[in-house]
PQR file with spaces between the fields and no chain letter, atoms N, CA, C, O and H, PARSE charges and radii, in Angstrom:
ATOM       1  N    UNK     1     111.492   77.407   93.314 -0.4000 1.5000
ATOM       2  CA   UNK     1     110.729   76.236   92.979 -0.0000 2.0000
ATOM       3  C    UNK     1     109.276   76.497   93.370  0.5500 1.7000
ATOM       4  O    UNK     1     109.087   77.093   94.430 -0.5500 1.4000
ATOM       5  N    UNK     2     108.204   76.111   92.617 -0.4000 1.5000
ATOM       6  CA   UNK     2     106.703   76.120   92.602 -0.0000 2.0000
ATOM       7  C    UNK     2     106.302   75.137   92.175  0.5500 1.7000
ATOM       8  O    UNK     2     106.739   74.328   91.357 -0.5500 1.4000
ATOM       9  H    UNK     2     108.357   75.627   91.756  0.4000 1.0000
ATOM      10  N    UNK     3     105.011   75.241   93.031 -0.4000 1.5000
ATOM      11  CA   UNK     3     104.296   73.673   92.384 -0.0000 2.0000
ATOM      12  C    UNK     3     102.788   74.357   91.735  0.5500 1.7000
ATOM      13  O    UNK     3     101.957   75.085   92.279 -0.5500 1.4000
ATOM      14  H    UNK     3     104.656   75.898   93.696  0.4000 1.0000
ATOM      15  N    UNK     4     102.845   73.802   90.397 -0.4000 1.5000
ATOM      16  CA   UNK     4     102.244   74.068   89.913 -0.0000 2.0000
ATOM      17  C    UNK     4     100.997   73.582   89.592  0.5500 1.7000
ATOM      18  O    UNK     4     100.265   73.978   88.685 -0.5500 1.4000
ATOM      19  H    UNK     4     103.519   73.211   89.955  0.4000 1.0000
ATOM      20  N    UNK     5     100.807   72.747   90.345 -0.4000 1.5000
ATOM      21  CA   UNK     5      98.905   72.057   90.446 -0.0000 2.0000
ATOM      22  C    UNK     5      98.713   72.835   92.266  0.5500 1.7000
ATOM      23  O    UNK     5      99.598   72.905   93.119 -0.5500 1.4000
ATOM      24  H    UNK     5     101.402   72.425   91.082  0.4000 1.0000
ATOM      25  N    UNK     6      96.899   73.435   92.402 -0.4000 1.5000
ATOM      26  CA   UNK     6      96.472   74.110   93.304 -0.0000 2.0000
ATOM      27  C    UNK     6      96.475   72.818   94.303  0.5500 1.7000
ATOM      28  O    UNK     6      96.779   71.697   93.895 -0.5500 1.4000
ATOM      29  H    UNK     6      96.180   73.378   91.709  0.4000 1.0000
ATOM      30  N    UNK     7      96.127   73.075   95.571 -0.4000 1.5000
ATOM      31  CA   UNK     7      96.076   71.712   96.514 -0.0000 2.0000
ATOM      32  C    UNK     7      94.937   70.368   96.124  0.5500 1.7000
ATOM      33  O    UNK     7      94.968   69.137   96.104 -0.5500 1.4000
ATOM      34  H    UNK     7      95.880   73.986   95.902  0.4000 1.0000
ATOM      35  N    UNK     8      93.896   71.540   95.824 -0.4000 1.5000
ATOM      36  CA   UNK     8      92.731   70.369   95.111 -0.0000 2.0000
ATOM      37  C    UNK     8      92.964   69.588   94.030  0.5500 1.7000
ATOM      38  O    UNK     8      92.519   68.444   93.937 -0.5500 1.4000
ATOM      39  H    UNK     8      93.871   72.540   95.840  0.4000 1.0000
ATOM      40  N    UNK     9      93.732   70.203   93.072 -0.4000 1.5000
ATOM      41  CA   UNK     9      94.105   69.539   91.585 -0.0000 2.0000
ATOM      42  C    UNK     9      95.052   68.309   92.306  0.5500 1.7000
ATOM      43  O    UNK     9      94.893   67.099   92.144 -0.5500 1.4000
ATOM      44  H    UNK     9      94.093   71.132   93.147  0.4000 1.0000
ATOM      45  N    UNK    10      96.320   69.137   93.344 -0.4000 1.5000
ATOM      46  CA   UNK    10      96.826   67.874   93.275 -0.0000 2.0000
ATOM      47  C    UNK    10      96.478   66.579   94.089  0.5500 1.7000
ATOM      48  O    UNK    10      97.119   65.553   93.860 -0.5500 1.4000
ATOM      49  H    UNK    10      96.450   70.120   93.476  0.4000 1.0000
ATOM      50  N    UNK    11      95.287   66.594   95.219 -0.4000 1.5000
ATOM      51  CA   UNK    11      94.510   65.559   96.178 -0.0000 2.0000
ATOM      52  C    UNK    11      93.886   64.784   94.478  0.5500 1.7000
ATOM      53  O    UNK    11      94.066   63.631   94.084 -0.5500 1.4000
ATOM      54  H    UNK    11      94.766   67.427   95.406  0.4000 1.0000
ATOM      55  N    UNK    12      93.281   65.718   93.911 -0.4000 1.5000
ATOM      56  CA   UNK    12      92.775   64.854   93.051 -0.0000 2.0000
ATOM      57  C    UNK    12      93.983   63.841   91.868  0.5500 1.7000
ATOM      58  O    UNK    12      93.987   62.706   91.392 -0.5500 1.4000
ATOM      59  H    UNK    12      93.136   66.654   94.231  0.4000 1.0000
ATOM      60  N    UNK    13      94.656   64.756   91.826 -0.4000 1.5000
ATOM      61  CA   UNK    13      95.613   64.040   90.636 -0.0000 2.0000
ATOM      62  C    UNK    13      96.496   62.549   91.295  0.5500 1.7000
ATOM      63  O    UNK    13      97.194   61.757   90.661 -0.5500 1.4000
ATOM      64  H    UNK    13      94.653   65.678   92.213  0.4000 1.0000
ATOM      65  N    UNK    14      96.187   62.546   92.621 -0.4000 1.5000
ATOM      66  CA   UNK    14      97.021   61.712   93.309 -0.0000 2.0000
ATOM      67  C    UNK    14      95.691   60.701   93.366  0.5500 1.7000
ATOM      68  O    UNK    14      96.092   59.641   93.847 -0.5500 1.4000
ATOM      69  H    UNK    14      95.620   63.188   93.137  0.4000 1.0000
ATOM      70  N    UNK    15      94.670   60.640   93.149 -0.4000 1.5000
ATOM      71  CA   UNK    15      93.616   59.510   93.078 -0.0000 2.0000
ATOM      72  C    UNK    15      93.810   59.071   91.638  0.5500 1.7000
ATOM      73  O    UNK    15      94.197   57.927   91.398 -0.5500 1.4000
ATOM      74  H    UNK    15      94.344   61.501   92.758  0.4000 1.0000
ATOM      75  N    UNK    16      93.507   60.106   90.497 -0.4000 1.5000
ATOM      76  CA   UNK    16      93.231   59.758   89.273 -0.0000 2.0000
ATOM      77  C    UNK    16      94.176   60.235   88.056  0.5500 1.7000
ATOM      78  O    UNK    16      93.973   59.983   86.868 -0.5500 1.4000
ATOM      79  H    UNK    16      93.192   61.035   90.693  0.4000 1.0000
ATOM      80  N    UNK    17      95.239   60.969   88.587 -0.4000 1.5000
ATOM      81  CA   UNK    17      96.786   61.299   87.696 -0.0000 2.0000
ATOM      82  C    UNK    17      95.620   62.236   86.417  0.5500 1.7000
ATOM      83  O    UNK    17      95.824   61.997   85.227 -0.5500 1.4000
ATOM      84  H    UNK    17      95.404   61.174   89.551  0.4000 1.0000
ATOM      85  N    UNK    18      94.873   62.894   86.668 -0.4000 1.5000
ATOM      86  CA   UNK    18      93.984   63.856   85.765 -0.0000 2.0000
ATOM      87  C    UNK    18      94.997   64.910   85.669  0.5500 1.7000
ATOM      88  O    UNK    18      94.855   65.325   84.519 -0.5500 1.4000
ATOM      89  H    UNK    18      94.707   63.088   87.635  0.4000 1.0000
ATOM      90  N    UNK    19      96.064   65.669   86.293 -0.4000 1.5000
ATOM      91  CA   UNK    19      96.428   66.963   85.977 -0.0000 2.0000
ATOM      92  C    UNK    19      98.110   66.663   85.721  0.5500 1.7000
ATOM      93  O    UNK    19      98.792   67.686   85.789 -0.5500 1.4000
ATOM      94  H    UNK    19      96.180   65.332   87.227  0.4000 1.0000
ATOM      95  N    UNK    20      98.588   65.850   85.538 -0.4000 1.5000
ATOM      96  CA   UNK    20     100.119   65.746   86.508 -0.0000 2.0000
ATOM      97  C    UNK    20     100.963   65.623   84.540  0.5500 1.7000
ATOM      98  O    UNK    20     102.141   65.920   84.338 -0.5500 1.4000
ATOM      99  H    UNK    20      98.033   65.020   85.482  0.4000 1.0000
ATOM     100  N    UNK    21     100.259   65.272   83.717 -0.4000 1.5000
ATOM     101  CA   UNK    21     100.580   65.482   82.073 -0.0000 2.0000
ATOM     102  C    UNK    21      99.637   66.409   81.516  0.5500 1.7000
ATOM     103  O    UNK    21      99.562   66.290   80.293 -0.5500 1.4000
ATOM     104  H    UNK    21      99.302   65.030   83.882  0.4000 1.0000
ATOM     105  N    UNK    22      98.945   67.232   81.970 -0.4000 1.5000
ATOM     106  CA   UNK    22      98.350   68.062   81.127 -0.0000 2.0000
ATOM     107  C    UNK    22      99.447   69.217   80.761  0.5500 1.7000
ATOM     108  O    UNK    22      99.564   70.167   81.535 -0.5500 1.4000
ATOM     109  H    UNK    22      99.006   67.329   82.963  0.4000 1.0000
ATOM     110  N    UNK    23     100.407   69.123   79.354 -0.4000 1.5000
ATOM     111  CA   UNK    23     101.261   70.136   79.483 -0.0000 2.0000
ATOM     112  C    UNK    23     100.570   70.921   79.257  0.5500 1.7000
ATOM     113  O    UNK    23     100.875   71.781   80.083 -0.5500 1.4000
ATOM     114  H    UNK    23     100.311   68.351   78.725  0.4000 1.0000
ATOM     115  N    UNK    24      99.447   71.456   78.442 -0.4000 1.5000
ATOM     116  CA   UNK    24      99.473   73.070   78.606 -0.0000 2.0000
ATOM     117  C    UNK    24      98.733   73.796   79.432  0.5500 1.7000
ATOM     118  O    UNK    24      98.465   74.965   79.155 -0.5500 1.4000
ATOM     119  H    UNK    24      99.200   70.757   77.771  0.4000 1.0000
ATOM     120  N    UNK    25      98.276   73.170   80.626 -0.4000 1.5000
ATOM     121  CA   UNK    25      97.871   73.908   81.770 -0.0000 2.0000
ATOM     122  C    UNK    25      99.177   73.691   82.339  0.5500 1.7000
ATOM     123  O    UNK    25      99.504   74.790   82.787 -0.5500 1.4000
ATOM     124  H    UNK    25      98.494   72.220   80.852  0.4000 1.0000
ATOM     125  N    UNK    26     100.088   72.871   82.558 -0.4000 1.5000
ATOM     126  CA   UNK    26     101.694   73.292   83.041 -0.0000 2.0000
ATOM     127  C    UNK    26     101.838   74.465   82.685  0.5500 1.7000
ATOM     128  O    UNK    26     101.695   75.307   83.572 -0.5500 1.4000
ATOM     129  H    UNK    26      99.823   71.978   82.193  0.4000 1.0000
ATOM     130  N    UNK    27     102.144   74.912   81.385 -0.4000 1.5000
ATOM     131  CA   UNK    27     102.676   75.262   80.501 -0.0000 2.0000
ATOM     132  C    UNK    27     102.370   76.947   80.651  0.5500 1.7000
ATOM     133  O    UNK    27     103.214   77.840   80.732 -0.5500 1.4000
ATOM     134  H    UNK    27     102.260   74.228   80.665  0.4000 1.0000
ATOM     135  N    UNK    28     100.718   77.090   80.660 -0.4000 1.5000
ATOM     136  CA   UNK    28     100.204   78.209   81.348 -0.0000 2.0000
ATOM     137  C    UNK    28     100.353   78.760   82.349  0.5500 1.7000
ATOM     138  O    UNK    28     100.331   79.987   82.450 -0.5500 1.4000
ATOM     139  H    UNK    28     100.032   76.365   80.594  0.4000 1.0000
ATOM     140  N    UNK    29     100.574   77.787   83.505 -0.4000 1.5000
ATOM     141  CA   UNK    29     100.832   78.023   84.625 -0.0000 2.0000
ATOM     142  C    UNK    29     102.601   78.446   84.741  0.5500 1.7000
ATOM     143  O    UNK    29     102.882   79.006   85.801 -0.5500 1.4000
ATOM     144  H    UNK    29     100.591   76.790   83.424  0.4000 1.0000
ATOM     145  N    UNK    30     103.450   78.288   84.038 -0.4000 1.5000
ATOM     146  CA   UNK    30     104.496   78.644   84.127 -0.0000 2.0000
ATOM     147  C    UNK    30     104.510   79.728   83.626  0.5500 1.7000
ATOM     148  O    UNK    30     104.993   80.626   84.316 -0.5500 1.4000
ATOM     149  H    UNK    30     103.222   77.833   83.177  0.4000 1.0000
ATOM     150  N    UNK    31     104.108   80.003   82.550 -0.4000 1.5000
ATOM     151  CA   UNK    31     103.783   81.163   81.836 -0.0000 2.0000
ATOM     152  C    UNK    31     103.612   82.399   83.041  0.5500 1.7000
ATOM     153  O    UNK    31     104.439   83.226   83.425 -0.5500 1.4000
ATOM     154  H    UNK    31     103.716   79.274   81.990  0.4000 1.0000
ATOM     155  N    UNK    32     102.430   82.203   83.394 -0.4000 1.5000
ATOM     156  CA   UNK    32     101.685   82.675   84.622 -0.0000 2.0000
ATOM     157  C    UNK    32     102.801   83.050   85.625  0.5500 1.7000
ATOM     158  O    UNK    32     102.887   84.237   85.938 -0.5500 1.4000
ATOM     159  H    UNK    32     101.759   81.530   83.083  0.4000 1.0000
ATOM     160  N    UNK    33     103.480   82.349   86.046 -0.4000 1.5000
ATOM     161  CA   UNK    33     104.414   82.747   86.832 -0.0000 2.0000
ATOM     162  C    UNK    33     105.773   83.538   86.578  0.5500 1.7000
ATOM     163  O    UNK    33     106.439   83.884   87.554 -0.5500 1.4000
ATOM     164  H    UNK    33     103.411   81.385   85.791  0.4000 1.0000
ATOM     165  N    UNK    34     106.153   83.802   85.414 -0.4000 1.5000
ATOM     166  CA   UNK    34     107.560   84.259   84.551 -0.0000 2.0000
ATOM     167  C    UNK    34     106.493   85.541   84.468  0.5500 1.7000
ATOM     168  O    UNK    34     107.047   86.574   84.845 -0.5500 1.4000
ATOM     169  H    UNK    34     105.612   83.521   84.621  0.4000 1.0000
ATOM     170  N    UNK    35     105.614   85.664   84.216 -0.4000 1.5000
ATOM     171  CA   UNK    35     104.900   86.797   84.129 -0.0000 2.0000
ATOM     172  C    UNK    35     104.864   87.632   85.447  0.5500 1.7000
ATOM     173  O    UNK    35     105.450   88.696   85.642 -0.5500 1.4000
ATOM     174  H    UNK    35     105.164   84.826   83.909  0.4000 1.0000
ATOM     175  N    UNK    36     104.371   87.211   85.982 -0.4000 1.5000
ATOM     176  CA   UNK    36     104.336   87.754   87.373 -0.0000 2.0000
ATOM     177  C    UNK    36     105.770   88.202   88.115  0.5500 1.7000
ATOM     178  O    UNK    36     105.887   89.302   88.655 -0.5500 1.4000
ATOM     179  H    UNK    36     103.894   86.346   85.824  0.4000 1.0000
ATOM     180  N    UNK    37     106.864   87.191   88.074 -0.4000 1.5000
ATOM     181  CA   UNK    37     108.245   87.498   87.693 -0.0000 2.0000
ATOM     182  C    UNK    37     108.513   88.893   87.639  0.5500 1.7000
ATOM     183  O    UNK    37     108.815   89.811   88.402 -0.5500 1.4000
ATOM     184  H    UNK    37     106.769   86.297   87.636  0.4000 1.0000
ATOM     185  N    UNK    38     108.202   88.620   86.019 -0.4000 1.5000
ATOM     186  CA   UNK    38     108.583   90.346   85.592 -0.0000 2.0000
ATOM     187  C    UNK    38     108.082   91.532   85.570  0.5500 1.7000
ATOM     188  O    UNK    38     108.405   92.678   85.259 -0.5500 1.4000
ATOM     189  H    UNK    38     107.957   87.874   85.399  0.4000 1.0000
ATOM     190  N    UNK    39     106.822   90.699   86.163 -0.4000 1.5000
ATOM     191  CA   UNK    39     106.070   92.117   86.918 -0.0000 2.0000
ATOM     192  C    UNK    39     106.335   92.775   87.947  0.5500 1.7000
ATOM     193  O    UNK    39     106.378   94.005   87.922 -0.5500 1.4000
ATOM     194  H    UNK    39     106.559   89.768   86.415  0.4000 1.0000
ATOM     195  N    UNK    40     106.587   91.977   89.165 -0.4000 1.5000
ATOM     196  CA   UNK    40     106.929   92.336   90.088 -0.0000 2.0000
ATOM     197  C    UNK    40     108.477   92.950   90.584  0.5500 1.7000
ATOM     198  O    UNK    40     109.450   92.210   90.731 -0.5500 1.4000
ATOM     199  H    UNK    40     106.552   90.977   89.186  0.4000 1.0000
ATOM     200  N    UNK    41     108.514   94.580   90.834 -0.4000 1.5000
ATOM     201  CA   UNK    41     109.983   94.909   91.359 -0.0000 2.0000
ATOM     202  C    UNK    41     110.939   94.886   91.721  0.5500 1.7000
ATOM     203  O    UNK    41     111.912   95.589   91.449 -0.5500 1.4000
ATOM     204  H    UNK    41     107.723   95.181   90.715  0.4000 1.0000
ATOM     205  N    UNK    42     110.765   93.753   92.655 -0.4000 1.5000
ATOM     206  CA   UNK    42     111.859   92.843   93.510 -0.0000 2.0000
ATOM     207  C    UNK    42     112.359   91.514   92.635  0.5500 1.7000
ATOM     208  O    UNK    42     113.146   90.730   93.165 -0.5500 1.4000
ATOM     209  H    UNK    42     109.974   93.182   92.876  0.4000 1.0000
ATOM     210  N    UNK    43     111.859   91.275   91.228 -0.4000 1.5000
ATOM     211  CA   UNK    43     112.358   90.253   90.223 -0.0000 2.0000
ATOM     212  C    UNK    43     112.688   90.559   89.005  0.5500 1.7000
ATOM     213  O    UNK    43     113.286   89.917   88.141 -0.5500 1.4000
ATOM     214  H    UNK    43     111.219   91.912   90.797  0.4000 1.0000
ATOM     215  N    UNK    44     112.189   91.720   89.020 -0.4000 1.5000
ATOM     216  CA   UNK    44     111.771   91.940   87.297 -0.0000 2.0000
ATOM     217  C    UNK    44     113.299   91.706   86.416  0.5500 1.7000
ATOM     218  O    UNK    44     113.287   91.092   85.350 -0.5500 1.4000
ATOM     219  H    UNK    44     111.704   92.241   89.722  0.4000 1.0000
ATOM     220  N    UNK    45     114.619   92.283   87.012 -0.4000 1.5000
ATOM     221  CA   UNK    45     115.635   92.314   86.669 -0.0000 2.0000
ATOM     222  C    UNK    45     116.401   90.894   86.573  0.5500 1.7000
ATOM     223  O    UNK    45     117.286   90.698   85.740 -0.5500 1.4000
ATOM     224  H    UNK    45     114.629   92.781   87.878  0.4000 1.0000
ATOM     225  N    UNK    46     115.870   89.684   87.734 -0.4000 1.5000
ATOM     226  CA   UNK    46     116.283   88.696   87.738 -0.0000 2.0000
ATOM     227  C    UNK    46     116.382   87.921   86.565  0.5500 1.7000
ATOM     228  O    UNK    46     115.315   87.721   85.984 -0.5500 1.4000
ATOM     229  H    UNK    46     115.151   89.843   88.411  0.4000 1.0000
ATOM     230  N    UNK    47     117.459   87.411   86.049 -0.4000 1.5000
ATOM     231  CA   UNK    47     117.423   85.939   84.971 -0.0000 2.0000
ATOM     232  C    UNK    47     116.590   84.786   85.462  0.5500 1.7000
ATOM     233  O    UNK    47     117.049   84.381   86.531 -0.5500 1.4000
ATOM     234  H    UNK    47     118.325   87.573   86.521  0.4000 1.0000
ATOM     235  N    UNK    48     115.618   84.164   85.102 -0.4000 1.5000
ATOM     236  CA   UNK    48     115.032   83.228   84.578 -0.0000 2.0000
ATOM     237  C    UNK    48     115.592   81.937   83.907  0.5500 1.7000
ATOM     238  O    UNK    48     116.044   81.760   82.776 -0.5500 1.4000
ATOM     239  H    UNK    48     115.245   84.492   84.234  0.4000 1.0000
ATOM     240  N    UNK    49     115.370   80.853   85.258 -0.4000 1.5000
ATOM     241  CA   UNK    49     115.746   79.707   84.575 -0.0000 2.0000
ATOM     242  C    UNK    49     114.610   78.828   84.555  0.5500 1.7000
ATOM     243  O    UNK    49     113.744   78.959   85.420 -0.5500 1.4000
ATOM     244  H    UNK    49     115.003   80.997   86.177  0.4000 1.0000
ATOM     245  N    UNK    50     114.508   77.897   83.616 -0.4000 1.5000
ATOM     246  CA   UNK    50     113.277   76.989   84.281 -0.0000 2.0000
ATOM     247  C    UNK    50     113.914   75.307   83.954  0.5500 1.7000
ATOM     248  O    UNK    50     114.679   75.051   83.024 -0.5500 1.4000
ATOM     249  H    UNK    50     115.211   77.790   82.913  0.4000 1.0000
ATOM     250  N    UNK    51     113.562   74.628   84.626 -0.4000 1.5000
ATOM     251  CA   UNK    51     114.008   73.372   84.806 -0.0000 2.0000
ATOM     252  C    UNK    51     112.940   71.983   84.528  0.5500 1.7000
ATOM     253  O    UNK    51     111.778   72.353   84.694 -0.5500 1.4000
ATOM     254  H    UNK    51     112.941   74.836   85.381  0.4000 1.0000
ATOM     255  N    UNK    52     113.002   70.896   84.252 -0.4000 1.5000
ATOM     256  CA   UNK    52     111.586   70.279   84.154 -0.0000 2.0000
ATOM     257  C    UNK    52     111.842   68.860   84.081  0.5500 1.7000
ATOM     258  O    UNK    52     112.842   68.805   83.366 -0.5500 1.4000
ATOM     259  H    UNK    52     113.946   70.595   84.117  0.4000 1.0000
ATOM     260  N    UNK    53     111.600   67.948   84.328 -0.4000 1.5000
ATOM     261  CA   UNK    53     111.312   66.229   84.415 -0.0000 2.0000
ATOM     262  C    UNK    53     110.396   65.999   84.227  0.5500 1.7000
ATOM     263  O    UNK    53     109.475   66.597   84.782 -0.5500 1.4000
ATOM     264  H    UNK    53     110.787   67.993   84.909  0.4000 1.0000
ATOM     265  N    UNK    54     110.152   64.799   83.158 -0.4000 1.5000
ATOM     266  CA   UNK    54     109.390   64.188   82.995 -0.0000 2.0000
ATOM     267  C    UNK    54     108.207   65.098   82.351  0.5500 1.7000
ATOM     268  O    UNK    54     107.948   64.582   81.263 -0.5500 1.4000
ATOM     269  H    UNK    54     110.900   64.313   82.708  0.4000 1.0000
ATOM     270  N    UNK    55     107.569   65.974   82.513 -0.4000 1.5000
ATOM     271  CA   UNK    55     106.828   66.721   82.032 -0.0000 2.0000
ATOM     272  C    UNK    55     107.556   68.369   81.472  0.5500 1.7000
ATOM     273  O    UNK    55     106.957   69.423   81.258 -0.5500 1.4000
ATOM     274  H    UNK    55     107.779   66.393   83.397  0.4000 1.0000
ATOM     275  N    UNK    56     108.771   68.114   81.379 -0.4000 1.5000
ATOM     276  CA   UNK    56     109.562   68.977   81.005 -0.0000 2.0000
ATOM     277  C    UNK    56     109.170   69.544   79.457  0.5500 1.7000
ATOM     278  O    UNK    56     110.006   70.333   79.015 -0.5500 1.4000
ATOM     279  H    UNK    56     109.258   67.257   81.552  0.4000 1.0000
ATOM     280  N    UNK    57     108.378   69.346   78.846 -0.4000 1.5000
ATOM     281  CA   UNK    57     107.558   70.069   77.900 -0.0000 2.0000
ATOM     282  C    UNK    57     107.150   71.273   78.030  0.5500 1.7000
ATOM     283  O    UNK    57     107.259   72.250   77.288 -0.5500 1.4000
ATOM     284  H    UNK    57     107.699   68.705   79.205  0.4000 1.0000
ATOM     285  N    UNK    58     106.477   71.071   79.436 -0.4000 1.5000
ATOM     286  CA   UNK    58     105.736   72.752   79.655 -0.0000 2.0000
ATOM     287  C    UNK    58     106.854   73.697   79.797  0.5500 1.7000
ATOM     288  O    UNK    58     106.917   74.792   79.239 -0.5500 1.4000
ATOM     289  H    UNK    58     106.388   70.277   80.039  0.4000 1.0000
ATOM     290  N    UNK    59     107.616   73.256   80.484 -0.4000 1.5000
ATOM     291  CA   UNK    59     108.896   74.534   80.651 -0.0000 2.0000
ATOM     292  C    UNK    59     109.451   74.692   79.067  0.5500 1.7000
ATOM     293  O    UNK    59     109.577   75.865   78.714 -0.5500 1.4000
ATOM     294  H    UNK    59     107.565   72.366   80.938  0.4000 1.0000
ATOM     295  N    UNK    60     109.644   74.123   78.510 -0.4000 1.5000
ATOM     296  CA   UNK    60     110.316   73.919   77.171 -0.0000 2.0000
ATOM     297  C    UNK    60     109.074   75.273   76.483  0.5500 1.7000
ATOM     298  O    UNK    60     109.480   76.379   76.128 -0.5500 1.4000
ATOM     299  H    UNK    60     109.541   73.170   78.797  0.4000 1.0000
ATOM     300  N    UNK    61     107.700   74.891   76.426 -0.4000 1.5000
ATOM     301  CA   UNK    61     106.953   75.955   75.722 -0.0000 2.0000
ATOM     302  C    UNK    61     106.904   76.985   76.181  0.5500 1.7000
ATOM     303  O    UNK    61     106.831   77.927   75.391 -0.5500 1.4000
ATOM     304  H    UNK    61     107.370   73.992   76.715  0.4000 1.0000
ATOM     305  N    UNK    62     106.920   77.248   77.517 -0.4000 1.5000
ATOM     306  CA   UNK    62     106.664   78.032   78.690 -0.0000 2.0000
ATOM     307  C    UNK    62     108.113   79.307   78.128  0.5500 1.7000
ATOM     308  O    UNK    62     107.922   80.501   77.893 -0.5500 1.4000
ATOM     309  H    UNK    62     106.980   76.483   78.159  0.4000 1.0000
ATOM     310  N    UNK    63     109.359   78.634   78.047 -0.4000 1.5000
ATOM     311  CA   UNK    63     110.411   79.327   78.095 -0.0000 2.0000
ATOM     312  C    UNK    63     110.566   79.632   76.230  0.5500 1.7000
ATOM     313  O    UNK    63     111.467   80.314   75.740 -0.5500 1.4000
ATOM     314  H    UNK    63     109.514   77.664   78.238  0.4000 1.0000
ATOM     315  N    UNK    64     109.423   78.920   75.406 -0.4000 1.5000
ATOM     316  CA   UNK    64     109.756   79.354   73.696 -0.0000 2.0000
ATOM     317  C    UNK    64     108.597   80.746   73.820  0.5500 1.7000
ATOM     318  O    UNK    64     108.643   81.587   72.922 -0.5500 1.4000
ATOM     319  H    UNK    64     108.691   78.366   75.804  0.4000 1.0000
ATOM     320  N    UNK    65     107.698   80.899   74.837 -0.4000 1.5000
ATOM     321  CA   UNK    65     106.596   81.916   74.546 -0.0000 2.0000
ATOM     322  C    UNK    65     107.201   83.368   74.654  0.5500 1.7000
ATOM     323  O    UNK    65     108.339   83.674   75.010 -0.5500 1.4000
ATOM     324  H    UNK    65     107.661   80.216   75.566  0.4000 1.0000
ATOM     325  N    UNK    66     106.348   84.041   74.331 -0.4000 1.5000
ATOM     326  CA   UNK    66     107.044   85.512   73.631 -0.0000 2.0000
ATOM     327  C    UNK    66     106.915   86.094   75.058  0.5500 1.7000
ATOM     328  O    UNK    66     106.059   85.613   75.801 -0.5500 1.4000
ATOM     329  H    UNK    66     105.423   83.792   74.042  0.4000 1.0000
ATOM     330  N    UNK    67     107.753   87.154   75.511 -0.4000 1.5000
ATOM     331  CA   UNK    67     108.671   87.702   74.793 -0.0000 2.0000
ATOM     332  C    UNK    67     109.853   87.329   74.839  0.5500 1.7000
ATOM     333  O    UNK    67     110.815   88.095   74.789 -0.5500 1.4000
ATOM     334  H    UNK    67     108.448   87.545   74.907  0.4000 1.0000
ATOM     335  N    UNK    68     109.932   85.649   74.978 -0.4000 1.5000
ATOM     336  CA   UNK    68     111.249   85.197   75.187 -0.0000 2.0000
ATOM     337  C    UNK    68     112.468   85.578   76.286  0.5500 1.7000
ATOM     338  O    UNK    68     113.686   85.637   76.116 -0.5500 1.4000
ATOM     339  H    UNK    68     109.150   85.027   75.019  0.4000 1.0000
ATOM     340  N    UNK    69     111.576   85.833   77.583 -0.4000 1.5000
ATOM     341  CA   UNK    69     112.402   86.445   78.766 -0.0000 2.0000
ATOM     342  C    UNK    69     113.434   85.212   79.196  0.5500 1.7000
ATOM     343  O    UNK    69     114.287   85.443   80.053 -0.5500 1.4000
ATOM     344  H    UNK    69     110.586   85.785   77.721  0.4000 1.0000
ATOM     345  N    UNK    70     113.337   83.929   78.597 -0.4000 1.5000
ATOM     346  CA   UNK    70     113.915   83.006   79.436 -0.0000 2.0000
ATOM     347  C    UNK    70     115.150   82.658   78.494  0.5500 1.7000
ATOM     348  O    UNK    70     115.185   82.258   77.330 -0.5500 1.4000
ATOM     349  H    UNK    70     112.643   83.741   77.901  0.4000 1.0000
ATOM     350  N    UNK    71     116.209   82.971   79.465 -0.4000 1.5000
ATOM     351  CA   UNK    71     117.764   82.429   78.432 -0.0000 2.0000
ATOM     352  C    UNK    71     117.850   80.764   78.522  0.5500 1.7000
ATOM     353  O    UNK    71     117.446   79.955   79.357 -0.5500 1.4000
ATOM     354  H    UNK    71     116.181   83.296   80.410  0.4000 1.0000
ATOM     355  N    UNK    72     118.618   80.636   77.180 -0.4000 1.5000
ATOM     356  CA   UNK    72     119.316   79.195   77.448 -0.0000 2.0000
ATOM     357  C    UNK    72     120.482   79.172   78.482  0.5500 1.7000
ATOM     358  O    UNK    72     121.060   78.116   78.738 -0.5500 1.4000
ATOM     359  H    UNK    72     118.946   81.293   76.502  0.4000 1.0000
């Protein structure tokens, strides 16, 4: 599990809800991380799940982007 707004985004998003529906900075940011995933040695082999509420969009695009590392 990761949280995907930085500490500042989320102090701010908790005053003014600015980041907390932006799916495709979610969306990137998940990206961002499945990437790194399979970059790194100690994961690369691991299956990939991603999970999501309420803003469960970004995972939804996050897991349709190429090269399609993420199973149903």
């Amino acid at each position: 599990m990761l949280d995907l707004l930085t500490k500042q985004e989320d102090l701010i998003d908790q005053r003014i809800r600015q980041f907390r529906f932006d799916i495709p900075l979610l969306a990137e940011r998940l990206t961002a991380a499945i990437d790194w995933l399979q970059s790194n040695s100690t994961t690369a082999n691991l299956p990939i799940g991603l999970f999501g509420a309420s803003t469960g969009a970004a995972a939804l695009i996050a897991a349709a982007r190429p090269p399609n590392s993420v199973r149903p």
